[in-house]
C-alpha positions in Angstrom: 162.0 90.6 110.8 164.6 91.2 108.2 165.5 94.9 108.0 168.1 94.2 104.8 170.3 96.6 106.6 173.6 93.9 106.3 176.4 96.1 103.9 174.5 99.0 103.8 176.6 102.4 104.4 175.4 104.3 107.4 176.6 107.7 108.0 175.4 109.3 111.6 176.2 112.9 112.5 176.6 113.2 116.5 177.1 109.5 116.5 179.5 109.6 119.6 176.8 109.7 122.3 173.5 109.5 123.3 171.1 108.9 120.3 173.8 109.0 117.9 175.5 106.6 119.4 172.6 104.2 119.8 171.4 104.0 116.3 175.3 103.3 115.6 175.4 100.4 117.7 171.8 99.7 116.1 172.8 99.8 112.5 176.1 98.1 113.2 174.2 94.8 115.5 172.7 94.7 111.9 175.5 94.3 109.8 175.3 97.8 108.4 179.2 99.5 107.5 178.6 102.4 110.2 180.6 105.8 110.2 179.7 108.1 113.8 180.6 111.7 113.4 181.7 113.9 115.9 184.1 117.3 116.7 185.5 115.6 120.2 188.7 112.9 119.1 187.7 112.1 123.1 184.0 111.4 122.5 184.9 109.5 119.4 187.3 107.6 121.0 185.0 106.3 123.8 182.2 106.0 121.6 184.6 103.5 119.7 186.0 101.5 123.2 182.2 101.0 123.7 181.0 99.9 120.9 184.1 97.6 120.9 182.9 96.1 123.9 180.2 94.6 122.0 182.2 93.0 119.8 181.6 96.4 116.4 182.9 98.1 114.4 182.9 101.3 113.2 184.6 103.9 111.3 185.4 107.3 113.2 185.2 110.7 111.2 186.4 113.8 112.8 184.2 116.8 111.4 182.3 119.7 112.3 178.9 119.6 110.9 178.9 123.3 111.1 181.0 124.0 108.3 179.8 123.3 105.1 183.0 122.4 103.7 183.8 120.1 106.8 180.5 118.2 106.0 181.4 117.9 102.2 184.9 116.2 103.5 183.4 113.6 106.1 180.7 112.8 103.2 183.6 111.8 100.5 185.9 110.3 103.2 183.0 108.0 104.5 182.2 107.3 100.6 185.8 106.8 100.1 186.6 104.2 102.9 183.3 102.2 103.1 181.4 102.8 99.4 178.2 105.1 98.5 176.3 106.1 101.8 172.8 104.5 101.5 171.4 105.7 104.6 172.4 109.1 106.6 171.1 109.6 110.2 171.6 113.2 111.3 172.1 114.0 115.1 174.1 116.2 115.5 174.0 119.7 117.1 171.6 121.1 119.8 170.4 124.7 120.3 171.5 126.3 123.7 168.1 127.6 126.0 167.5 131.4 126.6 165.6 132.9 128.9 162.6 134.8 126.8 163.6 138.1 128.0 167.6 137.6 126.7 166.3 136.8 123.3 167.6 138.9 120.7 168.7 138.1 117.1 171.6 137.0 117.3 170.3 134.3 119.5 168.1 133.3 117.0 171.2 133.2 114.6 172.8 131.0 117.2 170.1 128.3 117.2 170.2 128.0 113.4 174.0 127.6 113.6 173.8 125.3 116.2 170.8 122.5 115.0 169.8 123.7 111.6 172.7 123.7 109.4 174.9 120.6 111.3 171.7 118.9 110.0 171.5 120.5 106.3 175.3 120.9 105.5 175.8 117.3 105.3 172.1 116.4 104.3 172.9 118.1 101.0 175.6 116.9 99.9 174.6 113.1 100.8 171.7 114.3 98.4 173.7 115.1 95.5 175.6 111.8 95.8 172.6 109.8 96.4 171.0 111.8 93.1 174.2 111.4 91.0 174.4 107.6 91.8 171.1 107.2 90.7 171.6 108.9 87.6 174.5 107.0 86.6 173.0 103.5 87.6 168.9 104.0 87.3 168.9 100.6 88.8 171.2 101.2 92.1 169.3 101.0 95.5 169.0 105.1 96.1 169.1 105.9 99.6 167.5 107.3 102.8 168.2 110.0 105.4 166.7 110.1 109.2 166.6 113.4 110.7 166.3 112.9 114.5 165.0 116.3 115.6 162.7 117.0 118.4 159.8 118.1 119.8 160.6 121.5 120.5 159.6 122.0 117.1 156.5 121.1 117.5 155.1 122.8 120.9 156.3 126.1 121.7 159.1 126.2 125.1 159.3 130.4 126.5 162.8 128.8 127.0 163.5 126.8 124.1 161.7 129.4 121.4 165.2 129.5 119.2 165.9 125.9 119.2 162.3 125.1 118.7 162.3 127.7 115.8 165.2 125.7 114.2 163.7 122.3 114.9 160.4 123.6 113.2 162.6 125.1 109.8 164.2 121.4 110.3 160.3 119.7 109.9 159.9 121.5 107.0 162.8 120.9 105.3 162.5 117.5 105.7 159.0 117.3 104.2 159.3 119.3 101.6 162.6 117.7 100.5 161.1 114.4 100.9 157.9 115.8 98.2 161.0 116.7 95.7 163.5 114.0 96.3 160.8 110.9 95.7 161.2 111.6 92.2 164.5 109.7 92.8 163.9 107.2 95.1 165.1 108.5 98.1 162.7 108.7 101.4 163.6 111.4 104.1 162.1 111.2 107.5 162.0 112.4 110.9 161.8 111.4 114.3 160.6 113.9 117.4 162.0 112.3 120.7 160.7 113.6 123.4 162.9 113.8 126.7 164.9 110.8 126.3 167.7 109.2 128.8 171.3 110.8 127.3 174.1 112.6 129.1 171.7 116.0 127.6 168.9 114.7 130.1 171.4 114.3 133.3 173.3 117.6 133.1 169.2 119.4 132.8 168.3 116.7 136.0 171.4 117.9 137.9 170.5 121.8 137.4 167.0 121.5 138.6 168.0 119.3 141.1 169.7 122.5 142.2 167.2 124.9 141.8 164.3 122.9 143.6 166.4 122.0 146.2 165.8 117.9 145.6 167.8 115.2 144.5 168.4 114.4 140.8 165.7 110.7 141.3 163.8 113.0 142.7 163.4 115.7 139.9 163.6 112.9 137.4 160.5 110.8 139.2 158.3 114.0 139.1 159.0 114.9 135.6 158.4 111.3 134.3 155.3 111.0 136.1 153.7 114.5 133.6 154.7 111.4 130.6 151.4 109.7 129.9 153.4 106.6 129.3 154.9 106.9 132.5 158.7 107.1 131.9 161.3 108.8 129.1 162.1 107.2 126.3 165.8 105.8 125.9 168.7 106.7 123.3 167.8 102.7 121.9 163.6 103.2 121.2 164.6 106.3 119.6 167.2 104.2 117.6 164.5 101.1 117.1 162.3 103.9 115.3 165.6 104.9 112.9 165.8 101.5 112.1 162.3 100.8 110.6 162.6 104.2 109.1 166.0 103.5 107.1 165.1 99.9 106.4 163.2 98.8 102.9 160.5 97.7 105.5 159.5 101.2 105.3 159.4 101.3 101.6 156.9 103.8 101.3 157.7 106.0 103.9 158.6 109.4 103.3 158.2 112.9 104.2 156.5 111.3 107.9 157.3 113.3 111.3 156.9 110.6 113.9 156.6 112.1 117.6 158.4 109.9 120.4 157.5 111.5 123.4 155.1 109.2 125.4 152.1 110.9 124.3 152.7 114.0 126.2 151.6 116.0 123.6 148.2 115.6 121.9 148.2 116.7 118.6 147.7 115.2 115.0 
């Protein structure tokens, strides 16, 4: 199948490791002109040596998603060096987990800091340059954005409650954006991994290994066996479903939530 991904201008927040860095080698197997995102030079720098290994490419951005300005910059430098960004997947940030009982607002606050706005901050101003582009050239291709979330949005966690909150205000941002941004062409969906098979996953396996007393295979057997499928998903299914999602194969796609988590959780 023909994604028409070759020359298009990718733009992925958190694009260093795990997810991120899988729909960058995704997007760049394709021919895409791929910028990753990240705060860590380090991270960037590995992710870079990696991808090299396999023979791409990619432009490295030093930013914090964070900061509203910082996400302006790494917009116009990424527009600068490689043209106008046709597709923008965001993952970046995640929400630290409290203990129910430790909540207090300014945990709360912390959660939006940490995965809302590294999602919005550069989400609205690839907006406005996707909307000005199309305003200046009715007939130029006008863009897509991927928000890669999670499922803690979408089922309540007694440890997870702020992150989840911000995953949920995340789900309906992206839907209702997507009901106002069609006017223009541009499609904006989501995915909802479940527990997938990043660096996130093995630093959770290697604390309850701890707790429970058992070995990391063995908390990680026990856990995948509660996955109706039967295992996690890895960082490259998740990326498989970015792919369909930013490609013209999905033409008609917008404002869609797709869950990714092995039918763990059975809801419409």
């Amino acid at each position: 199948m023909n994604l028409e991904l070759n020359g298009k201008v990718v733009l992925i927040t958190g694009g260093s490791k795990g997810i991120g860095l899988a729909c960058a080698r995704a997007f760049a197997f394709e021919g895409a002109r791929v910028a990753i995102v990240s705060r860590d030079a380090a991270n960037l720098s590995r992710a870079r040596e990696e991808l090299a290994r396999d023979g791409l490419q990619v432009h490295l951005a030093r930013a914090d998603m964070h900061d509203p300005h910082s996400a302006a910059d790494v917009v116009e430098e990424a527009s600068t060096t490689l043209g106008p960004i046709d597709i923008l997947i965001n993952s970046a940030g995640a929400a630290r987990r409290y203990d129910p009982e430790a909540l207090d607002a300014a945990a709360f606050r912390a959660a939006m800091d940490a995965k809302y706005f590294p999602y919005i901050n550069p989400q609205q101003e690839v907006l406005r340059h996707m909307v000005q582009r199309r305003e200046s050239a009715p007939e130029a291709a006008s863009g897509t954005i991927v928000n890669i979330i999670g499922m803690g949005g979408k089922v309540a966690s007694d440890i997870h409650l702020a992150g989840g909150a911000a995953n949920a205000a995340l789900m309906l941002a992206t839907v209702g954006l997507a009901h106002y941004y069609a006017r223009y062409g541009i499609r904006i969906n989501a995915i909802n991994p479940g527990a997938t098979r990043t660096e996130r996953l093995e630093e959770t396996l290697a604390l309850e290994a701890g707790r429970q007393g058992l070995t990391r295979d063995e908390v990680l057997a026990q856990d995948e066996a509660r996955v109706p499928l039967g295992r996690y998903a890895t960082p490259e299914e998740v990326a498989n479903v970015a792919l369909f999602l930013a490609s013209r194969r999905a033409s008609y796609v917008t404002g869609a939530i797709i869950p990714m988590d092995g039918a763990s959780t059975p809801m419409i």
